[in-house]
C-alpha positions as CSV (number, residue, x, y, z in Angstrom):
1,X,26.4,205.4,86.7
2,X,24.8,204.6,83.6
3,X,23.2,206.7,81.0
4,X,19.2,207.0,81.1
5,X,17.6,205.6,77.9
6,X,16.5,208.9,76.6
7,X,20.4,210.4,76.5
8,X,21.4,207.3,75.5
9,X,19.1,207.4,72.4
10,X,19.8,211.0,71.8
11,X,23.6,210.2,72.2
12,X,22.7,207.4,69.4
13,X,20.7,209.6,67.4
14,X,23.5,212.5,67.0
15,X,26.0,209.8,66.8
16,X,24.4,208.5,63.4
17,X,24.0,212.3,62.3
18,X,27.7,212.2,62.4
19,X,28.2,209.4,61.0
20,X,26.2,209.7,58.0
21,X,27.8,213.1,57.4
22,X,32.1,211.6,58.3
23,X,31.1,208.7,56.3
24,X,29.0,210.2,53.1
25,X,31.6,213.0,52.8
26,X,28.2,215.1,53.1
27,X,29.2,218.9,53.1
28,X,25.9,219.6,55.4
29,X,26.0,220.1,59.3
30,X,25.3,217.0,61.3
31,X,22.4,219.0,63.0
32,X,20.2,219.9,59.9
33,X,19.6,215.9,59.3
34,X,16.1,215.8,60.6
35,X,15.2,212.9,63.2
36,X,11.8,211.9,60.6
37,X,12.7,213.0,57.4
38,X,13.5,209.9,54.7
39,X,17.1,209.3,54.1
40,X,16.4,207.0,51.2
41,X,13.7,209.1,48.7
42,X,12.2,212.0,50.2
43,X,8.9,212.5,49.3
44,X,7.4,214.9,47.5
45,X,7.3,218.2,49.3
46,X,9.3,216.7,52.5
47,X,12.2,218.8,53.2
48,X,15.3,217.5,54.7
49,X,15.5,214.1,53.3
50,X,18.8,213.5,51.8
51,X,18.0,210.7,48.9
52,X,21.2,208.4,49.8
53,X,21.2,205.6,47.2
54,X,22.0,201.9,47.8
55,X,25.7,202.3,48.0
56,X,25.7,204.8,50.5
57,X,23.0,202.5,52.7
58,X,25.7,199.8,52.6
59,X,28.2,202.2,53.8
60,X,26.0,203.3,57.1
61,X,25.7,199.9,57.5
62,X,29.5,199.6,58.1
63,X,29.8,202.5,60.1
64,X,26.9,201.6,62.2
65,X,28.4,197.9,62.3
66,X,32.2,199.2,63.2
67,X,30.8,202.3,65.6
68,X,28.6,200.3,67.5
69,X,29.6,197.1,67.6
70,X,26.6,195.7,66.3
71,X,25.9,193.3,63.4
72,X,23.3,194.4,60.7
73,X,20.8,191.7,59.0
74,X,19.6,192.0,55.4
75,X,16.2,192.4,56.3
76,X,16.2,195.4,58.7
77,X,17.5,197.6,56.2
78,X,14.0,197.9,54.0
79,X,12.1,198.4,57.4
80,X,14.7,200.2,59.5
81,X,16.7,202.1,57.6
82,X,14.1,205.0,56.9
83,X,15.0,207.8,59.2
84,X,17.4,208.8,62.0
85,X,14.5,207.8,64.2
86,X,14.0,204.5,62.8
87,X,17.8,203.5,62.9
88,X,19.0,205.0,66.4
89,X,15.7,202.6,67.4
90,X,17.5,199.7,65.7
91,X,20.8,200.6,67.1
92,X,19.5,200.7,70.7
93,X,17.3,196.8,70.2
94,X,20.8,195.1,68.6
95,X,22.6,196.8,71.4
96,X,20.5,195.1,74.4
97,X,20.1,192.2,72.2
98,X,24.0,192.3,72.4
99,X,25.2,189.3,74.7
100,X,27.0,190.6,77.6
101,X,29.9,188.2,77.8
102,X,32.7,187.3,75.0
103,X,31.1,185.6,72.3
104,X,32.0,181.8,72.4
105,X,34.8,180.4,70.1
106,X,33.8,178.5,66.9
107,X,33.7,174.6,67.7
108,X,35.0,174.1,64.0
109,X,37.9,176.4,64.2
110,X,41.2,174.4,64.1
């Protein structure tokens, strides 16, 4: 039986909680990441955001890449990369975009 979309996106959502924290070495629970706060910046006043830098984006991008099976392009990470909600939304479009079957060989490979 599969999971509905909702727990599935919750599932996704606490899964990149944990993620950011395993993979940042972030001494902070998992839980206090906020699904809307910024990760990148936080604004003035905003509490919660955690202002990761551009080598720490590129190491969600890994994770996110080796967790979920999923392959990242350049230009999602200005637009999608700004909150827990805006990434488990990215996670769950390149997961249905996935292709179901094996991915084809590569005609050019010897």
């Amino acid at each position: 039986m599969a999971a509905s979309p909702a727990v599935e996106l919750v599932s996704i959502k606490d899964g990149l909680k944990e993620l950011i924290v395993e993979r940042l070495k972030l001494e902070i629970a998992p839980s206090s990441i906020g699904d809307a706060v910024p990760l990148f910046g936080a604004n003035e006043g905003q509490e919660g955001g955690l202002a990761l830098d551009s080598v720490e984006a590129l190491e969600l991008v890994v994770g996110i890449e080796e967790r979920w099976g999923v392959a990242i392009q350049d230009d999602s990470m200005a637009s999608e990369f700004y909150s827990i909600d805006t990434l488990s939304s990215l996670v769950v479009r390149l997961l249905a975009e996935r292709p179901a079957e094996a991915p084809a060989e590569d005609p050019h490979a010897a």
